[in-house]
matplotlib code that plots the C-alpha trace (Angstrom):
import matplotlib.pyplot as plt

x = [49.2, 45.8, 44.3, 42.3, 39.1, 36.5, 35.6, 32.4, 30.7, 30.5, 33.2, 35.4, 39.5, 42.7, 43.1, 39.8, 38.5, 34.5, 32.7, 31.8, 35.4, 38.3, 41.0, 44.9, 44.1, 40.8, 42.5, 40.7, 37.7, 35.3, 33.8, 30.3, 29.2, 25.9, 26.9, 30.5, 31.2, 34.0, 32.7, 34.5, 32.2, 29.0, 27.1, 28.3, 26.6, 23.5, 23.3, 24.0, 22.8, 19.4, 19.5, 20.6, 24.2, 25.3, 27.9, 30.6, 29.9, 33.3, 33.6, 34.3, 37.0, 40.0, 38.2, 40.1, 37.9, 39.8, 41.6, 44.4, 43.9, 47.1, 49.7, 46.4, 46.7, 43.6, 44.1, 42.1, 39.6, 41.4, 44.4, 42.7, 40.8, 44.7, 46.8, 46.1, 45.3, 48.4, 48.4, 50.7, 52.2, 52.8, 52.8, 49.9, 48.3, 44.8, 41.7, 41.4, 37.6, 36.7, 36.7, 33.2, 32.0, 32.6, 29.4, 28.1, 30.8, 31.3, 29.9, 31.2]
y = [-20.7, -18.9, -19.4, -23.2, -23.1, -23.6, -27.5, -27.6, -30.9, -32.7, -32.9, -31.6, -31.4, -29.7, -32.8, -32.5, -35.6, -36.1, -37.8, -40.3, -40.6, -40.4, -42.7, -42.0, -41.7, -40.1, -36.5, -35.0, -32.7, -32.0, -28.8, -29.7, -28.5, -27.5, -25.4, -24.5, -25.4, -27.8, -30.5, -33.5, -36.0, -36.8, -37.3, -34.3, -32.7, -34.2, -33.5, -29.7, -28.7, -28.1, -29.3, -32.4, -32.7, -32.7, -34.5, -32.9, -33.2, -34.9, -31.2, -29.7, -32.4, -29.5, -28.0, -27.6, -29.2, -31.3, -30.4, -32.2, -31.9, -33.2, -30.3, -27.5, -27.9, -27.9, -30.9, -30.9, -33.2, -34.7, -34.8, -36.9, -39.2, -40.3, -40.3, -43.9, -42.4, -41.0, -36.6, -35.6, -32.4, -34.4, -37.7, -38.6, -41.6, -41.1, -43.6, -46.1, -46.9, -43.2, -44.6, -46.4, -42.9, -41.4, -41.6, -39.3, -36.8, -37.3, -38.1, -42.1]
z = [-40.6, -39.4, -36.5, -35.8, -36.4, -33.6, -33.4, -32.5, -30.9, -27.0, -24.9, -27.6, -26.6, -28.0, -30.5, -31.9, -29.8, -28.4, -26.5, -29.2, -30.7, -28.0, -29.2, -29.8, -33.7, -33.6, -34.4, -37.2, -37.4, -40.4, -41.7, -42.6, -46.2, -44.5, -42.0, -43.3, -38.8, -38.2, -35.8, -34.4, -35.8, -37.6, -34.0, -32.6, -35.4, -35.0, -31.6, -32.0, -35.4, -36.0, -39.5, -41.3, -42.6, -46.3, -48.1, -49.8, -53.7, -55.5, -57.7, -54.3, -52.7, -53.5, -50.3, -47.3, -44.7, -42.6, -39.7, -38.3, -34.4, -33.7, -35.8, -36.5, -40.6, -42.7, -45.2, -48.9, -48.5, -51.3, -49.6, -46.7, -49.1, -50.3, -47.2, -46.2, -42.8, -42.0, -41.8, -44.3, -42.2, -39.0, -39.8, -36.7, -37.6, -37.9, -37.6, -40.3, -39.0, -40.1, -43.7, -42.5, -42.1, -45.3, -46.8, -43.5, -45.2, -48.6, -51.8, -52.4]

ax = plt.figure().add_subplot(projection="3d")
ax.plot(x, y, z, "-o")
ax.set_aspect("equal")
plt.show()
């Protein structure tokens, strides 16, 4: 495994949770197709970026841009579309409410 990537966002921990997002399942971090940065979540983006986000295009899903902050692996975003909100290395159970943000991410 390489080394994590640098989560970038507010009151960022070890597991990838923010200020915004801090529950037991709120473990995953995005790269944003903008910036190519990881970042907890869409309003962490907003507050640090100085530009707006992009979605991730369906011909791009194979990309690994989703990072499990509970076991380190970079998921597919693919592989995180179809894992009914469970990480498939560790089996942490992630946030079923992030599927209400997928449009912030990816293209629906």
């Amino acid at each position: 495994m390489t080394n994590p990537p640098t989560v970038h966002g507010t009151d960022v921990n070890e597991r990838t949770q923010c200020a915004h997002y801090h529950s037991e399942r709120d473990l995953i971090a995005i790269q944003h197709k903008c910036c190519r940065e990881f970042y907890a979540c869409i309003k962490c983006h907003n507050e640090a970026a100085s530009h707006s986000p992009q979605v991730w295009p369906k011909a791009e899903f194979q990309t690994e841009a989703i990072y499990c902050g509970n076991c380190h692996h970079t998921l597919s975003i693919a592989s995180y579309l179809s894992c009914n909100s469970i990480c498939p290395y560790c089996q942490a159970a992630f946030n079923p409410g992030c599927a209400n943000h997928y449009h912030f991410y990816f293209e629906q």
